[in-house]
N, C-alpha and C positions, 0 to 999 in steps of 0.2 A: 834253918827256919822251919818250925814246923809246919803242917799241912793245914790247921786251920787259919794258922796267920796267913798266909802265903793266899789263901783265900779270902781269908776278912782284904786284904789287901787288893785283892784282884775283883772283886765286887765295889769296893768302893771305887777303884778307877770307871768301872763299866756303870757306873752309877751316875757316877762326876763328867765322862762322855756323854752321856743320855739325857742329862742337865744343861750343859752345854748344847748338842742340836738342839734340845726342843728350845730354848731360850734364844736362838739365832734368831726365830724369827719375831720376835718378844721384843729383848733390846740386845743392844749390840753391847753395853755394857754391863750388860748383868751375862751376857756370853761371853765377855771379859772374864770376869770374877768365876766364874764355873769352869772356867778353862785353868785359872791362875791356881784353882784350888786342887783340880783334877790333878798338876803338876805338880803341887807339891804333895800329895797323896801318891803318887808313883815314885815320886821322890825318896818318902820316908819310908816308903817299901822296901828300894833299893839301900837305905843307911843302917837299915832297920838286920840286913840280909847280911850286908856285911859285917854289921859288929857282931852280929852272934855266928856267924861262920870264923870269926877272930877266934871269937871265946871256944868254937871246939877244936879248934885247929893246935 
């Protein structure tokens, strides 16, 4: 994975965490959904890393 993905990736999680706390105290449901999204953005990080470490391998 290149370095600016690996970054575009790591800011959005640090993004999706910083959404999540400030909304804790907001609602508990919209800290739901900022949390649900933050995991699947760490997620496709990870699917994202392994199918192109497939492809050079």
């Amino acid at each position: 994975m290149s370095k600016t993905l690996s970054l575009l990736f790591a800011v959005l999680s640090v993004i999706g965490m910083l959404a999540t706390a400030f909304s804790i105290s907001y609602s508990g449901w919209l800290a739901l959904l900022f949390g649900v999204v933050t995991l699947v953005v760490m997620g496709l990080g990870f699917v994202v890393k392994a199918k192109l470490g497939k492809k050079t391998a």
